[in-house]
C-alpha positions in Angstrom: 0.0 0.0 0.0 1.7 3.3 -0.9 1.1 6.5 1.4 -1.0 8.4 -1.0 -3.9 11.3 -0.2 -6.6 8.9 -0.8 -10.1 10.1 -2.5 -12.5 11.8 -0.2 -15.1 9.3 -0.9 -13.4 6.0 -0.6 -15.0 4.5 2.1 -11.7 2.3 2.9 -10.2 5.3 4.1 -10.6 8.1 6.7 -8.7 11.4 6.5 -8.4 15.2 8.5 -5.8 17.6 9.2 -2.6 17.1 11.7 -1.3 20.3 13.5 1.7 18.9 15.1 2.8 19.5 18.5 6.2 19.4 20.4 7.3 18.4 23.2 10.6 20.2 25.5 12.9 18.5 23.3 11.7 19.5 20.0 10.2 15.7 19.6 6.3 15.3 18.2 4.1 15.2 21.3 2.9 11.0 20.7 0.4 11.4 23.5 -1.2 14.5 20.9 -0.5 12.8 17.8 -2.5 9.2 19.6 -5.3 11.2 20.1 -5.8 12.4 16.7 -5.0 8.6 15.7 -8.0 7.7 17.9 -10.3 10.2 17.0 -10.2 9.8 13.4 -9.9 6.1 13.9 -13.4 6.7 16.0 -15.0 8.5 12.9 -14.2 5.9 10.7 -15.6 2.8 12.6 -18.7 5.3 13.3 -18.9 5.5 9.8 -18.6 1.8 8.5 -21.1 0.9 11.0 -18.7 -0.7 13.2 -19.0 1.9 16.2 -20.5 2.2 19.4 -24.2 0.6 18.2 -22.2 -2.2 16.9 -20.5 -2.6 19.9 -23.6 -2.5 22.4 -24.7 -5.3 19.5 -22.6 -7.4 19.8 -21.3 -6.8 23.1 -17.6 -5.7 23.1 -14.9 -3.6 23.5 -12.4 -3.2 20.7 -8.5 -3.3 22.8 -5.8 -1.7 21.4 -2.7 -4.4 22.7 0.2 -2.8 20.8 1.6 0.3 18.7 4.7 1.1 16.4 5.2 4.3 15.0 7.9 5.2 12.4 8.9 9.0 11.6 10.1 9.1 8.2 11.5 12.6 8.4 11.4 15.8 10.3 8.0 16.9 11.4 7.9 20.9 10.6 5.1 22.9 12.9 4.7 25.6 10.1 4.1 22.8 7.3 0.5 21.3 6.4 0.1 17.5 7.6 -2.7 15.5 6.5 -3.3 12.2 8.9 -4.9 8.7 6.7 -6.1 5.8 8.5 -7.5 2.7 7.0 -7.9 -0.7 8.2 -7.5 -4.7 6.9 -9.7 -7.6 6.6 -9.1 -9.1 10.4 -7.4 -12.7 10.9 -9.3 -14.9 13.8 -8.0 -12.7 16.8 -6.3 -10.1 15.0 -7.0 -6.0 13.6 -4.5 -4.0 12.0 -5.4 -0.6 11.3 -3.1 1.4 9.5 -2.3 5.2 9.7 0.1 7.4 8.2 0.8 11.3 8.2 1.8 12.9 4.9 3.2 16.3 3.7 1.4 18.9 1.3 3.5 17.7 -1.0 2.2 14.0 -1.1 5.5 13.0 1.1 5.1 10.5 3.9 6.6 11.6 7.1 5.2 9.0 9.6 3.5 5.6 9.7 1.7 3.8 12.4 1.3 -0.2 12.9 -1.5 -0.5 15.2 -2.6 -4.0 16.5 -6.3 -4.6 17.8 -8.1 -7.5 19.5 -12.1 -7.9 20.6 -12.3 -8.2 24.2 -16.1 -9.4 25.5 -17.9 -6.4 27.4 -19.2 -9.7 29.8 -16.3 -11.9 30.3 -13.4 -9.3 29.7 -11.4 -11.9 28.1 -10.5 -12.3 24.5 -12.7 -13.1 21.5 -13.0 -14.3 17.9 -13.2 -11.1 15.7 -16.0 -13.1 13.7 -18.3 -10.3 14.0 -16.0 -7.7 12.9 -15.0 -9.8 9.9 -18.6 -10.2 8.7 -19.3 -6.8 9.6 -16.9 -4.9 7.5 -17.0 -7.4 4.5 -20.4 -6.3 4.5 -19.6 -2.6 4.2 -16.6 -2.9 2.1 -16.8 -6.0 0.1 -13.4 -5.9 -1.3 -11.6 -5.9 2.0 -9.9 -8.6 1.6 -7.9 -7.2 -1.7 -6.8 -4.4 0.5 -3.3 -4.7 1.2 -1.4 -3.9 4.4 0.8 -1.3 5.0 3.7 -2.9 5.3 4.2 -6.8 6.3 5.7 -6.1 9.7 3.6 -8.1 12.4 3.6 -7.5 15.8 5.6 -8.7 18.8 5.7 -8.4 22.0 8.8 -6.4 23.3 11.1 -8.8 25.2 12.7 -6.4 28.1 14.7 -9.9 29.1 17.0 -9.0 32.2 17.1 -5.5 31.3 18.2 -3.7 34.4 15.1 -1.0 35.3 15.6 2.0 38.2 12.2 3.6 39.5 11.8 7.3 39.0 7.9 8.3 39.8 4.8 7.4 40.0 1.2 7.9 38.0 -2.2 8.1 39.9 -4.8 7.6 37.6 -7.6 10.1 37.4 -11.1 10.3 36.4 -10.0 12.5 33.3 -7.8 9.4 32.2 -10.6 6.8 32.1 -12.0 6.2 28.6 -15.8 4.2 28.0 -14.0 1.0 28.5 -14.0 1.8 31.8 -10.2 2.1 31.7 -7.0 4.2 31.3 -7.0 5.6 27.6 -4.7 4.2 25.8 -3.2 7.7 24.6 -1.8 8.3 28.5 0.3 5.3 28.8 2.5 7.1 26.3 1.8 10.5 27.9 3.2 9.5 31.0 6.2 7.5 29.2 7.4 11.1 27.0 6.8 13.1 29.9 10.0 10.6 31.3 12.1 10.1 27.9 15.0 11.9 27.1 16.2 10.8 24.1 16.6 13.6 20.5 15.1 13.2 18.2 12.9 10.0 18.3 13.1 8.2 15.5 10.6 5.1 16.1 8.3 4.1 19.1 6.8 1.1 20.5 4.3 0.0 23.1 2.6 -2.6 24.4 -0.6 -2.9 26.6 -0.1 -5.8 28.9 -2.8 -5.1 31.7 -5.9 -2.5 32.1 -4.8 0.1 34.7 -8.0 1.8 36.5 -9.3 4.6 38.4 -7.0 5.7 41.3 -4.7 2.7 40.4 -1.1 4.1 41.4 1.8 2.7 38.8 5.1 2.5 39.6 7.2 3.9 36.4 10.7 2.5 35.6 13.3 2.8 32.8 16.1 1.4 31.4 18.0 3.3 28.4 21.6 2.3 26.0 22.6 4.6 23.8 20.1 4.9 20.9 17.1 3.1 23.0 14.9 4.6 26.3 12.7 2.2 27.8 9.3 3.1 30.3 7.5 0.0 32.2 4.6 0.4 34.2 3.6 -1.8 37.0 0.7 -1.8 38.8 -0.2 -2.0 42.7 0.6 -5.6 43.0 3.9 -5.2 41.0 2.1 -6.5 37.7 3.4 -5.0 34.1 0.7 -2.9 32.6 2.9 -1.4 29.8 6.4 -1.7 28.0 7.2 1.2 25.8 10.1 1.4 23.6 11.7 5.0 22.1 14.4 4.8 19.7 16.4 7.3 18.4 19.2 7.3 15.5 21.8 9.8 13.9 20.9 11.8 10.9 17.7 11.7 11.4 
C-alpha cells in the first residue's frame, strides 16, 4: 500500500488535518499525535457501522494491545500534515489498522502499525473477531484485496534481564478513564514522554499488557543504552501494565 492522499469518498479510508505539537525536546508530542490517531480512527468505525451501536450489539470492546510508529523525516510545525487511516480484513484474533501522516506535498513523514483484539464487554477476556470480519466485508466487500501497510507483524517487546531504576509514580484520574471503563490508551504514552530523554525519536513502540484503573497508582521504571529509552509500568501488585520502547538514531 503506498502512502497516498486517498479520495474523499473512498469508504476504505478516513482522513483530516494534523497540527503537530512538540514536546521540551523539540520531539512530536505522541500522546497528541495518539489522540488524533484515535479520533479519526473513532470516525471511521462510526462510519462503517462498526462503532459504538455495533459494539452495544454485539457486546464488546475493541482493545488496542500494541503500537509502532515510524517518523520518516522531520516533522515541521509551520508545514500542512494530513493524517490517513485505513484498516484490513481481520485474521481470527487479530485487527491492524493502519495510519500514516503525509506532507502537502504528497510525502510521507510518519506511519503507524497499530494491532487490535475484541475483548467481551461480559467476560473481559479475549474473543473471535468473527463479527467484525462479517461486519466490514459487508460494508466494504473488497476488503480482503486491500493490502497492508507494510508486512511487519507485531511482537511483544522482550525487556529480558534489562536492568530498570524507579523514578515516579502515576495516579490515575477520572479525566484518564475512557468508555471502556479504563486508562485511555493515549496516557500510557503521555506519562512515558513526559519521562524520555532521548533527541530526536526516531521510532516508538508500546505494548498494553494489563488494564490500569481509576485511582490505580503505577510505579514507572526505565532502562536506556545509547540509541534506546525504555518506560514500564507496574501496577499496585507489581504487575506489568505497559512496556514502551523510544528509539532514536543519527541523521535523522
Amino acid at each position: 500500500m503506498k502512502m497516498i492522499l486517498p479520495d474523499e469518498r473512498d469508504l476504505h479510508f478516513c482522513t483530516c488535518q494534523y497540527k503537530p505539537k512538540f514536546d521540551s525536546f523539540g520531539n512530536v508530542d505522541l500522546h497528541d499525535l495518539m489522540i488524533q490517531f484515535q479520533n479519526i480512527a473513532g470516525e471511521h468505525v462510526e462510519r462503517l457501522g462498526l462503532g459504538e451501536d455495533f459494539k452495544k450489539e454485539k457486546s464488546f470492546y475493541y482493545i488496542l494491545c500494541r503500537m509502532k510508529g515510524y517518523f520518516l523525516s522531520s516533522i515541521d510545525e509551520n508545514e500542512t500534515y494530513t493524517f490517513v487511516t485505513y484498516p484490513t480484513q481481520a485474521t481470527s484474533l487479530q485487527l491492524y489498522r493502519y495510519a500514516y501522516i503525509i506532507d502537502s506535498k504528497g510525502n510521507p513523514v510518519f506511519y503507524l502499525i497499530p494491532l487490535w483484539v475484541l475483548m467481551s464487554q461480559e467476560t473481559r477476556r479475549l474473543i473471535s473477531s468473527k463479527v467484525f470480519r462479517e461486519k466490514i466485508k459487508e460494508v466494504l466487500p473488497d476488503i480482503d484485496q486491500v493490502e497492508p501497510l507494510t508486512h511487519e507483524k507485531l511482537t511483544e517487546l522482550n525487556i529480558g534481564d534489562m536492568e530498570f531504576h524507579y523514578f515516579s509514580s502515576y495516579v490515575v484520574d477520572s479525566n484518564d478513564i475512557d468508555i471502556n471503563q479504563h486508562m485511555n490508551n493515549t496516557v500510557y504514552m503521555k506519562i512515558a514522554q513526559s519521562s524520555c530523554i532521548l533527541h530526536p525519536i526516531s521510532t516508538f513502540e508500546i505494548d498494553f499488557e494489563k488494564e490500569c484503573y481509576l485511582n490505580e497508582t503505577i510505579a514507572l521504571e526505565s532502562y536506556s543504552d545509547s540509541n534506546d529509552y525504555y518506560v514500564i509500568g507496574r501496577k499496585n501488585d507489581g504487575i506489568l501494565s505497559f512496556i514502551v520502547k523510544f528509539s532514536s538514531k543519527e541523521n535523522f
